[in-house]
N, C-alpha and C positions, 0 to 999 in steps of 0.2 A: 650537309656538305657534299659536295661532288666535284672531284678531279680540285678540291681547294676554294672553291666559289662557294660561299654563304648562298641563304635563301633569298640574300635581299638582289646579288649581283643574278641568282637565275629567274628573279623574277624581271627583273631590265632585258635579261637574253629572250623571256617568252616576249615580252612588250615589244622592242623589238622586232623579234622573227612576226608579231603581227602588222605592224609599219609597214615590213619589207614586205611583205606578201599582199598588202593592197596595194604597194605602190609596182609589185611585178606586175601582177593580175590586171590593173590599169593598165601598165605599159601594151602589154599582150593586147588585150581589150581593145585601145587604139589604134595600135597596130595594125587592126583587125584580123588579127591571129585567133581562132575559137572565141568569135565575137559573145555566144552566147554561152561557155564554158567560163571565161573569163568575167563577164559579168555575174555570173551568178558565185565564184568564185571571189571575188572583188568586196560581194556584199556579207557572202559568209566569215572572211576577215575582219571587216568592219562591224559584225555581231559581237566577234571573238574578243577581237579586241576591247569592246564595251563592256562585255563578261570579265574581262582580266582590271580595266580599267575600275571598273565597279563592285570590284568582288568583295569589297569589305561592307559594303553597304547593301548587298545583295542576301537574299537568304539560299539558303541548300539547293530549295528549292526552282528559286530564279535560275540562280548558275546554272542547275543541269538543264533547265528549261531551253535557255538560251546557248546551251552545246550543244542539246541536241537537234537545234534550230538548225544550228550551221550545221550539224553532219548532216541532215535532210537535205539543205542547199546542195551541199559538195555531192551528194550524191546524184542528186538530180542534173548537177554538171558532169556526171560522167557517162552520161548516157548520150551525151552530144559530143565529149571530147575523144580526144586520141588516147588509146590503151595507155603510154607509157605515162601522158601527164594524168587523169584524172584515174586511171585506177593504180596506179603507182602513189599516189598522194592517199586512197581509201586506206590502201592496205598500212600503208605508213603509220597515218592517224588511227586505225583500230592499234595497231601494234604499239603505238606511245598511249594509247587510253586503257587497253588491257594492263601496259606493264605499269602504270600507276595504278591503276586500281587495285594489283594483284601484288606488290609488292612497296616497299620503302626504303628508302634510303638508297644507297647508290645501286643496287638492283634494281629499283624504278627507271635510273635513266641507263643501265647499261643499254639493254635490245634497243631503247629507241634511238639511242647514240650510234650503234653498230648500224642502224637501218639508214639512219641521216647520212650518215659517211657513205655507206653502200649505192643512195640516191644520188650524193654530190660526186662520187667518181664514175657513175653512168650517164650523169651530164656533160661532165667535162669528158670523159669520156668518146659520145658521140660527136661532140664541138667538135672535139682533134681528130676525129675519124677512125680513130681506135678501132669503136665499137659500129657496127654497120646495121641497118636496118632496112625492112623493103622499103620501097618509096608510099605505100600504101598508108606503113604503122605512121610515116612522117607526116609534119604539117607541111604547109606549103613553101615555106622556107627555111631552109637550115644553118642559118647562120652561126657565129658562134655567139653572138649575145643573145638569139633567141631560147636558146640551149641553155646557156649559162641564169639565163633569166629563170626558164623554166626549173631549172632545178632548183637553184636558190629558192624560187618562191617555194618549191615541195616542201624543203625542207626548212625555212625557217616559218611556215604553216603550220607544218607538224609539231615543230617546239613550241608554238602558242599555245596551239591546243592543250600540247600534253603538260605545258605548264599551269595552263586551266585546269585539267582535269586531276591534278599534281595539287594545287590550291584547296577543289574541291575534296580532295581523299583528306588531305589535312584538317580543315575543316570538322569533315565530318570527323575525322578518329578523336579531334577534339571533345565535337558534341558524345562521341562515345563513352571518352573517357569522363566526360561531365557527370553518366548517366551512371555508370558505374560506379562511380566517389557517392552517387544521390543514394543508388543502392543499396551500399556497402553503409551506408548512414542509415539509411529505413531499417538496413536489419540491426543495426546496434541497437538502434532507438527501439525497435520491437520486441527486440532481448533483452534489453537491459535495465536494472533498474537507477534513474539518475541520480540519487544521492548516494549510493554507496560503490556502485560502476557494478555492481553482481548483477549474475543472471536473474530475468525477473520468473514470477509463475509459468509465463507460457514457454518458456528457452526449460525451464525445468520438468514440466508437462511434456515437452517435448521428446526430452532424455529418456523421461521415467518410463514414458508409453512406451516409445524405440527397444529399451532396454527388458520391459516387459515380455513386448510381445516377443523376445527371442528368447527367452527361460531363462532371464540373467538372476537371480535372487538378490537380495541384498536389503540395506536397510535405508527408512526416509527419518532422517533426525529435524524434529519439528522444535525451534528454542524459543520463546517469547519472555523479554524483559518484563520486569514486574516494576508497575508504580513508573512506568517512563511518562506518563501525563504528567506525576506529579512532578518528576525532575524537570521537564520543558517550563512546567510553570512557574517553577524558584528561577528557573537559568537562564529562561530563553530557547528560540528554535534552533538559532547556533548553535548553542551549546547542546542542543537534543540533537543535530544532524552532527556535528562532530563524535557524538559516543556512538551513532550510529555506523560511521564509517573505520573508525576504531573498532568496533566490535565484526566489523566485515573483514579489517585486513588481520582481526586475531585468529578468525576463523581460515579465510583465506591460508592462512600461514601452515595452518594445523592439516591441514585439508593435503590428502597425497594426488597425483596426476587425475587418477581415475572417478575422482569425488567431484562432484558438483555443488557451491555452496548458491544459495539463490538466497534472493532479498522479497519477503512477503511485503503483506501488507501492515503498516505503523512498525511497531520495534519486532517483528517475528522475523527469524530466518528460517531457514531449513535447507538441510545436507544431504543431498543423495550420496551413500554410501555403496556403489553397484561391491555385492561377496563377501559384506563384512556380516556378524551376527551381532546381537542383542549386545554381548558384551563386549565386542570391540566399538561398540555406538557408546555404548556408555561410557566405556577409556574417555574418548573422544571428547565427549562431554563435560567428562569430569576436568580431564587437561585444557578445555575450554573454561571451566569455572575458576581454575587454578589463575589463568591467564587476565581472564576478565576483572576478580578480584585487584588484583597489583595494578591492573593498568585504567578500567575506567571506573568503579564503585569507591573514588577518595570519598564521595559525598555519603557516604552511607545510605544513602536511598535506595536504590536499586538491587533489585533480584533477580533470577533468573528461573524458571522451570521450562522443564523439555517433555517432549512425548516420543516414544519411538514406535515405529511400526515396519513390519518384516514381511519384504513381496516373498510369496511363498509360491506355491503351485497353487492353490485360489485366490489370488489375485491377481485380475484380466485389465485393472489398469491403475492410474495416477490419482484420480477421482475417488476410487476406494483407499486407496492406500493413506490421501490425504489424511481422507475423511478419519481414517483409521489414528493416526496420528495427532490429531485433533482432539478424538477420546484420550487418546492417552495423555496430552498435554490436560486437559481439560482434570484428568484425575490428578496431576503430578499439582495443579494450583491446590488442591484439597492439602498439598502435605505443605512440610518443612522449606524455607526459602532452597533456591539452587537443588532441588529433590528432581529426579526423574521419572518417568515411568513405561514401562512397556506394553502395549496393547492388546487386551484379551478380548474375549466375546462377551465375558462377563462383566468386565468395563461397560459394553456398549451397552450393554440392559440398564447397569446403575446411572449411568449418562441418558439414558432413555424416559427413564422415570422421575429421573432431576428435572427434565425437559417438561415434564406431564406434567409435574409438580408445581413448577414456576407459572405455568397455562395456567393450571387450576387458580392458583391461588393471584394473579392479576384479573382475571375473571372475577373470583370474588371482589377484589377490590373496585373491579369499575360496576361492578352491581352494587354497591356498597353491600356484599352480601357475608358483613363482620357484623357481630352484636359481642352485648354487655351478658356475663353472668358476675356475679358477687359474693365475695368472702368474708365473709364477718368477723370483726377484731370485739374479741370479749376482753373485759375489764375479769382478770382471774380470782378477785377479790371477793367482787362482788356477783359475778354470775350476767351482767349487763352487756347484753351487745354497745359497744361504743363508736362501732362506725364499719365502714365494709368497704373492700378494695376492691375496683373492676377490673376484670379481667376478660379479655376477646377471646371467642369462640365465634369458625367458621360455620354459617350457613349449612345445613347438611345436604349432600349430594344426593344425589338421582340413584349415582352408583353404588350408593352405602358407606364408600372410603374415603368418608369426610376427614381433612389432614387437622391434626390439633396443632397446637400451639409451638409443642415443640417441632414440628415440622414447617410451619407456616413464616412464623419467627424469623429464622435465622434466613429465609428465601426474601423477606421483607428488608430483610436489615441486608444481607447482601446486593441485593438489583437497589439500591437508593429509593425506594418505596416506605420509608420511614414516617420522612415528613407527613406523606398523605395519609398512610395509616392511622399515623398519631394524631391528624385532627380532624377523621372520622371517628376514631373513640373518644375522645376526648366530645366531640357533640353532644354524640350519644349516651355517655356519662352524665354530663354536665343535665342532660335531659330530665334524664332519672331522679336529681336530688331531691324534688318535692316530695317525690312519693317515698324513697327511703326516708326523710323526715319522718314523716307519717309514721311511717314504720316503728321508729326506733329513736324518736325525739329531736328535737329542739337543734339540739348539741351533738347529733350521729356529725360525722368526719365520712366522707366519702373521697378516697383517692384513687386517682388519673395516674395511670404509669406514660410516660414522655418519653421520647429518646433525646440524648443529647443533643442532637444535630438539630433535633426540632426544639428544644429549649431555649437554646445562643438565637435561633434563624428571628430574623427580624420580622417576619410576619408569626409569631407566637403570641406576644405581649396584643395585638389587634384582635388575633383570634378568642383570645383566652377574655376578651374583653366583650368582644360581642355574642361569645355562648353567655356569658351572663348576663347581658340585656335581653338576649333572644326569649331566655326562660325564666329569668323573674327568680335565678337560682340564687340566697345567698353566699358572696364569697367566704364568708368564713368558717364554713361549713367543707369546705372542698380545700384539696391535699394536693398537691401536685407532686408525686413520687420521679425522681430521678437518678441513676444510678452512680455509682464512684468513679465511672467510666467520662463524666462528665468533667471528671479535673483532669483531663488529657487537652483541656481546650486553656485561651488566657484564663488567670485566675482573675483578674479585671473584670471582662466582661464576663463572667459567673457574678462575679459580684454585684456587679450593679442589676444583671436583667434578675435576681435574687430580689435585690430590692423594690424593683419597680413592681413586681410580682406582690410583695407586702402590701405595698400603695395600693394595689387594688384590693387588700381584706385576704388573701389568698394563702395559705399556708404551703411550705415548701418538704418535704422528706427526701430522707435520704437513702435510699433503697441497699437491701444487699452490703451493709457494710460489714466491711472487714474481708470483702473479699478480691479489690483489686488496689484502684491507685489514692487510697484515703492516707492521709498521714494530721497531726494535731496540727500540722500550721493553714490546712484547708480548713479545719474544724474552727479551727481562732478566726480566720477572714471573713468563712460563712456560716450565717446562723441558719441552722435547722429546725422547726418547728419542733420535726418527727425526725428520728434515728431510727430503724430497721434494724434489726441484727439478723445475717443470712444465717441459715438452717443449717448452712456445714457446721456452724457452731454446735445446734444441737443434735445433729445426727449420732456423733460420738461424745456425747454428757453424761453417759451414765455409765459407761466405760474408762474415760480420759479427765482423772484430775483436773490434766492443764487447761482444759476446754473449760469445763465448772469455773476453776480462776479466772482465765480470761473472762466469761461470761457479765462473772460477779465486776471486775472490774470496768468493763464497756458500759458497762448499765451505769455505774458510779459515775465515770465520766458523764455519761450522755446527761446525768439526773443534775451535774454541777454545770454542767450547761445550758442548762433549762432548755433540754430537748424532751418530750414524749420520747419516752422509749418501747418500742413493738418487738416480740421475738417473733419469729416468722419459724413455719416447721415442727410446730408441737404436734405428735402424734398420738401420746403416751401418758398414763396418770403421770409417772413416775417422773418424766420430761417434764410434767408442766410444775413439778412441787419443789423440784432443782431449781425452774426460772423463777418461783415464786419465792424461793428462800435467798436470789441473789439479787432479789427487789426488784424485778419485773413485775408491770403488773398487766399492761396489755398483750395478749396473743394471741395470734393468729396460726392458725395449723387443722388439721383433719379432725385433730381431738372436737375442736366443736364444731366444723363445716366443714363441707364440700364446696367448690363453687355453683353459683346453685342461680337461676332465672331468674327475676324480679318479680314476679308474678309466682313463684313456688316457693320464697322466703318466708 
């Protein structure tokens, strides 16, 4: 607004003052008043006015092109006209194009306002004789429409222009502000993470180094939900991006001005803490777990463990600290759901050699660099070997620190490497039967330990079919050992791949019982060939009553269920004359073997 005129009425006044200024400039021009002044004067109007006429269809570009078209014109006319018309019109037109350019709103048109007025009372002015000049500054006649013409066209020129150049500042501050809003978007989107609206890695990277490099101390809280695969997969993404943004504005909430909470990658966050210690991270953590419990773990799935790690005076950036955090998280999944842990150097070694360890031992696996050794179950009766259980043994190293079983093991069964494990031994085994026949007769029992996951999985029953075409092995000679861990899955389908397993000649055991999820209504569902009884039992039999009772009783059960019954763990005369008095008769333990090569049996 200006003096009460909208944009739309000062844009009619530039329109306009450019009309009147071709139709002076003509006049003049015929006249033949500064024939060649007025011509070229005439046509820089007729630019102007094209430039105001076209300006929405025009780019930044054009417009200025074509203003500066015409100030070249106009100037080139003053080089042939009279001081007061053509350089009285220059300085006009710089003074209305500076004060648009340099200014907005009604400061843009005061100075060109004061200058127009200042022009049109030096015209009228001289008309009336007021104002007096030599005869030399004058044209060649002084009338007063020459006068009045003249000035009029100065000034209603100069308001075209400077309504052009008024158009163009708009314009452009538009495109400015377009670039700005683009800006101010790029850095969101480059900070931020979009499902949870938190700052992402690099807006946290950012802080942490900043904050670093000035000796700020403090702590980086690294949290990672546990098992949120598995809740996306019962629930949906929904409902996995909803706990996600829950658990953003619990943290969010807990978090004071100075904390920075960031959204890693899948369900991790992490909290820059700048001046807190170990134990105010933990607070923090703990009032996070308190929170999180009540508001998103209704489903009972989900857990939580954290890492923390503390910028001290040696650490020079974000990338260590991470990293350092990372160990710690990485030890705190080793413990209790929702458990924490703080970051030492000695972390980083046992993380180090976790790392070696998981190398080594998939290396073995893609060399198939696993075999069979063998345990023989004697009949304690009679003194007769009656069958022998394989057991894997890694390849030996180069290095010497070839990992046994119980290190190998649990690095297999954790990384999902099971399945494959299990039907490379299983080959391997299934291999061996002819020759431990040989060995040991007719009627030896040779048993294959399984994992669960590879028992249920639908390529087992294919597998376990074509080891025994391959080798000519027969099935009813081979044991397929499986543990109690196996009735965590339907009891259905146990039941039936049990069955199909018969159908092929194949005998099934039950490994380790009595030490996880066995109860008498899994015993009634499935029949077991072979029962196992784990060694906790005999560890403590020659000390512990209840243990001998129990003993005696398992065996009774398994014998009325027409299962073989195996003690597993005899070491001792004395162990094996306890299992022999509570009617056991097969077992297996150190008392008679080691595990031991195929080829050294």
């Amino acid at each position: 607004m200006f003096f009460g005129l909208n944009e739309h009425v000062l844009n009619r006044i530039a329109l306009i003052g450019c009309l009147v200024a071709m139709l002076s400039s003509g006049m003049l021009w015929y006249e033949g008043l500064y024939p060649v002044s007025m011509r070229v004067d005439f046509m820089a109007s007729l630019v102007l006015g094209v430039a105001f006429f076209y300006r929405r269809r025009l780019s930044a570009q054009q417009r200025t092109s074509l203003i500066t078209l015409a100030g070249i014109m106009i100037g080139v006319a003053s080089v042939y006209s009279t001081p007061l018309y053509a350089d009285g019109f220059l300085v006009l037109a710089g003074v209305m194009a500076l004060s648009f350019v340099s200014w907005s709103g009604w400061r843009a048109w005061l100075i060109p306002t004061i200058s127009v007025i200042s022009v049109l009372i030096i015209g009228l002015g001289v008309s009336m004789g007021a104002i007096g000049f030599e005869k030399s500054a004058l044209p060649d006649t002084d009338s007063v429409a020459i006068w009045v013409l003249t000035a009029m066209s100065v000034a209603l020129l100069a308001i075209a222009l400077g309504g052009a150049v008024g158009d163009l500042k708009r314009r452009l501050n538009k495109q400015m502000k377009v670039l700005i809003d683009s800006n101010n978007t790029l850095f969101v989107l480059a900070n931020t993470e979009p499902i949870t609206g938190l700052a992402n890695r690099r807006r946290l990277e950012e802080l942490v180094d900043h904050d670093v490099s000035l000796g700020k101390g403090g702590c980086l809280l690294n949290i990672n939900l546990s098992h949120f695969r598995l809740f996306v997969a019962l629930h949906g993404h929904a409902r996995g991006d909803e706990l996600l943004v829950n658990m953003a504005g619990t943290l969010s909430h807990l978090a004071s001005e100075d904390m920075l909470v960031a959204a890693l990658a899948g369900a991790q966050f992490a909290v820059w803490m700048p001046g807190c210690s170990v134990q105010e991270c933990a607070r923090f953590y703990d009032a996070f777990v308190v929170q999180f419990k009540e508001t998103s773990n209704a489903a009972g799935i989900l857990g939580a463990h954290a890492g923390i790690a503390v910028a001290d005076a040696q650490t020079d950036s974000f990338s260590q600290l991470i990293q350092n955090a990372a160990v710690a998280l990485s030890d705190a999944h080793g413990r209790a759901e929702f458990s924490w842990s703080s970051f030492s150097p000695a972390m980083a070694k046992s993380i180090e050699d976790a790392n070696r360890l998981k190398l080594t031992v998939r290396t073995a696996l893609d060399a198939l660099d696993f075999y069979p050794v063998y345990q023989k179950k004697v009949n304690a009766f009679t003194g007769q070997v009656c069958g022998v259980e394989g057991l894997a043994r890694m390849t030996a190293l180069a290095s010497g620190n070839t990992p046994g079983p119980v290190d190998f093991i649990p690095v297999i069964h954790n990384e999902g490497w099971m399945m494959e494990f299990g039907a490379l031994m299983l080959r391997k085994i299934v291999r061996d039967v002819p020759q431990l026949m040989a060995l040991y007769g007719a009627n030896a029992k040779v048993s294959v330990n399984i994992s669960p996951p590879l028992y249920l999985a639908a390529e087992f029953l294919p597998l376990l079919s074509a080891c025994l075409e391959e080798t000519g092995a027969p099935p009813q000679n081979i044991v397929i050992e499986i543990t109690e861990e196996v009735f965590t899955s339907n009891l259905e389908d146990i039941v039936a791949v049990t069955n199909q397993i018969h159908q092929l000649g194949v005998e099934v055991s039950l490994d380790d019982f009595g030490t996880g999820f066995s109860s008498l209504s899994f015993l009634r569902a499935v029949h077991f060939d072979e029962i196992k009884i784990d060694r906790s039992f005999i560890q403590q039999i020659e000390q512990d009553e209840k243990s001998n009772i129990l003993l005696t009783a398992i065996v009774d059960l398994g014998l009325a269920l027409d299962s073989r019954m195996v003690v597993e763990g005899v070491e001792t005369e004395n162990q094996l004359n306890i299992v022999k008095n509570a009617g056991c008769a097969i077992i297996q333990g150190f008392y008679y073997s080691r595990p031991t090569l195929l080829q050294e049996l």
